[in-house]
PASEBA-1860 file (N, C-alpha, C; in nm, 3 decimals):
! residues 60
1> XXXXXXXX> -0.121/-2.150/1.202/-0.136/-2.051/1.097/-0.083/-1.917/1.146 ~ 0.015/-1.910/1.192/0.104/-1.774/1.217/0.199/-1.739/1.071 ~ 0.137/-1.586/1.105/0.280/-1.521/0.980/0.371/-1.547/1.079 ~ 0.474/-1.564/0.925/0.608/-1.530/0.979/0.632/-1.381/0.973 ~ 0.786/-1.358/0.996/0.812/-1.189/1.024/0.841/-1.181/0.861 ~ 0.906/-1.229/0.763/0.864/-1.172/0.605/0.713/-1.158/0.549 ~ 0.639/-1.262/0.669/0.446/-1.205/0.576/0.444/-1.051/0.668 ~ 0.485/-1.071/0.779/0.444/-0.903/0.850/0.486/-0.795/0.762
9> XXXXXXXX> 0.630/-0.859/0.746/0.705/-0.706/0.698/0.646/-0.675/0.561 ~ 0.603/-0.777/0.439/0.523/-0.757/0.338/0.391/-0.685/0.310 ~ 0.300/-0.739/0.476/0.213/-0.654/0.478/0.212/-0.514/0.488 ~ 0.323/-0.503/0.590/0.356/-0.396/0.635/0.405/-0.290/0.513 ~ 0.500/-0.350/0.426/0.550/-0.251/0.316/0.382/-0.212/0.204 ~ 0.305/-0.308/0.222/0.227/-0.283/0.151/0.076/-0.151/0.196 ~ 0.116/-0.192/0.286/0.009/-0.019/0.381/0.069/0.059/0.379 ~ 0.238/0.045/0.375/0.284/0.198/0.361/0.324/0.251/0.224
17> XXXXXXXX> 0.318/0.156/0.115/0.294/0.205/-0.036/0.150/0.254/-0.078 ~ 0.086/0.191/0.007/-0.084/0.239/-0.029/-0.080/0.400/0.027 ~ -0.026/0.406/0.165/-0.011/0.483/0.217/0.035/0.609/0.153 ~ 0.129/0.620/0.084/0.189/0.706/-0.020/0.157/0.718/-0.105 ~ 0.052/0.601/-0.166/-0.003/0.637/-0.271/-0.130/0.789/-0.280 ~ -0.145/0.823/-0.113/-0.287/0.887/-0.097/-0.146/1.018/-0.114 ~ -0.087/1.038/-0.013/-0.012/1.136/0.063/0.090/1.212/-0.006 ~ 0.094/1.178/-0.181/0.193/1.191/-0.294/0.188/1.370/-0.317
25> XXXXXXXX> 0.015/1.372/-0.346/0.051/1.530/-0.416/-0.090/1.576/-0.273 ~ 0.040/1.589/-0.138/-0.070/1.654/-0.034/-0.043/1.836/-0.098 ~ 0.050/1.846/-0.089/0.127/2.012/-0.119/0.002/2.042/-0.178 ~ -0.020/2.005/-0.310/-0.113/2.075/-0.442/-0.255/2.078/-0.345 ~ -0.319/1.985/-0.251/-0.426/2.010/-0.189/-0.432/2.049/-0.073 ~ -0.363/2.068/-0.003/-0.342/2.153/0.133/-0.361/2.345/0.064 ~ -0.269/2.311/-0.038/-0.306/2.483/-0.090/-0.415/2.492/-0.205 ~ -0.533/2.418/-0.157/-0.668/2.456/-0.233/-0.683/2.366/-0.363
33> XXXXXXXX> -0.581/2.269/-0.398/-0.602/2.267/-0.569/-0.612/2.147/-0.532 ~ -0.647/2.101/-0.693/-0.771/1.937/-0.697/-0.612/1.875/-0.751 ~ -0.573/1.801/-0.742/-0.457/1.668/-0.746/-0.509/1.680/-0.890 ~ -0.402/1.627/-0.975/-0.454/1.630/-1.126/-0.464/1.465/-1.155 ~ -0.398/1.358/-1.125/-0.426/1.249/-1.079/-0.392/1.177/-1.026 ~ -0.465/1.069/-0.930/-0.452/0.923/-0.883/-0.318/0.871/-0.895 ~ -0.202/0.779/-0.785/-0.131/0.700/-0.805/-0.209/0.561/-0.827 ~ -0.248/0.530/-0.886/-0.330/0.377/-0.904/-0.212/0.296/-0.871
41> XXXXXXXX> -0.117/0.326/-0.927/-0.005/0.223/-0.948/0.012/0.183/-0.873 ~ 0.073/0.253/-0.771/0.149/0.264/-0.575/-0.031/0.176/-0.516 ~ -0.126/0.249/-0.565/-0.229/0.147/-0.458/-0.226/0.007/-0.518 ~ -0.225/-0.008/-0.656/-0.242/-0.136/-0.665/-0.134/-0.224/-0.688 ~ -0.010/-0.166/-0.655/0.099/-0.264/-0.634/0.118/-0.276/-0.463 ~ 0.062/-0.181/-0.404/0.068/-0.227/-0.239/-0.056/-0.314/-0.186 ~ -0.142/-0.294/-0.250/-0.230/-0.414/-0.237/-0.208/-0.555/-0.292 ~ -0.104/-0.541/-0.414/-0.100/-0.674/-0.452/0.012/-0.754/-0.343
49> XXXXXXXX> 0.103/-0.670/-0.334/0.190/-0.704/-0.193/0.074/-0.762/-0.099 ~ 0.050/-0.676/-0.016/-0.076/-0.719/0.078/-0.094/-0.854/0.085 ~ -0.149/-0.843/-0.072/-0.272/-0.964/-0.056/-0.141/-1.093/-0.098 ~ -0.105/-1.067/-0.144/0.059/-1.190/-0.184/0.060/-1.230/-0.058 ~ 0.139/-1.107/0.043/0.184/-1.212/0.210/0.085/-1.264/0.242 ~ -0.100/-1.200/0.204/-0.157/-1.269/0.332/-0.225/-1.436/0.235 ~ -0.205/-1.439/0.120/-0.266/-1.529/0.016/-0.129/-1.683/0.088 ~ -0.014/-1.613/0.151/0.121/-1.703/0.186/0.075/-1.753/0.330
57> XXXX> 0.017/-1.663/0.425/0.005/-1.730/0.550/-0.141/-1.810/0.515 ~ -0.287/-1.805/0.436/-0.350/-1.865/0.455/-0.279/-2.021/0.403 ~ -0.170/-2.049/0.319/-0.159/-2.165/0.246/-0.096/-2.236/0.342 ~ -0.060/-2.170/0.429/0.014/-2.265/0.546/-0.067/-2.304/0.657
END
């Protein structure tokens, strides 16, 4: 039950879309102000990545 290097790199793209999903509007809160909203999208399409590669290495 080893990933291969496309489940890594999947996971991998998928922490760093989540990742961006936080880090989008740092500018507006570094200078005091409340983010007006959420990327939901970016988190829940990098989680669905995520969970895709790792849903591929458990089937093997």
């Amino acid at each position: 039950m080893l990933a291969e290097k496309k489940d890594i790199a999947l996971i991998i793209t998928g922490a760093i879309i989540i990742l961006i999903s936080f880090i989008l509007d740092f500018k507006l809160a570094t200078n005091g102000g409340i983010p007006d909203n959420y990327h939901w999208e970016l988190l829940v399409a990098g989680e669905l990545i995520g969970l895709w590669a790792f849903i591929n290495i458990i089937k093997r």
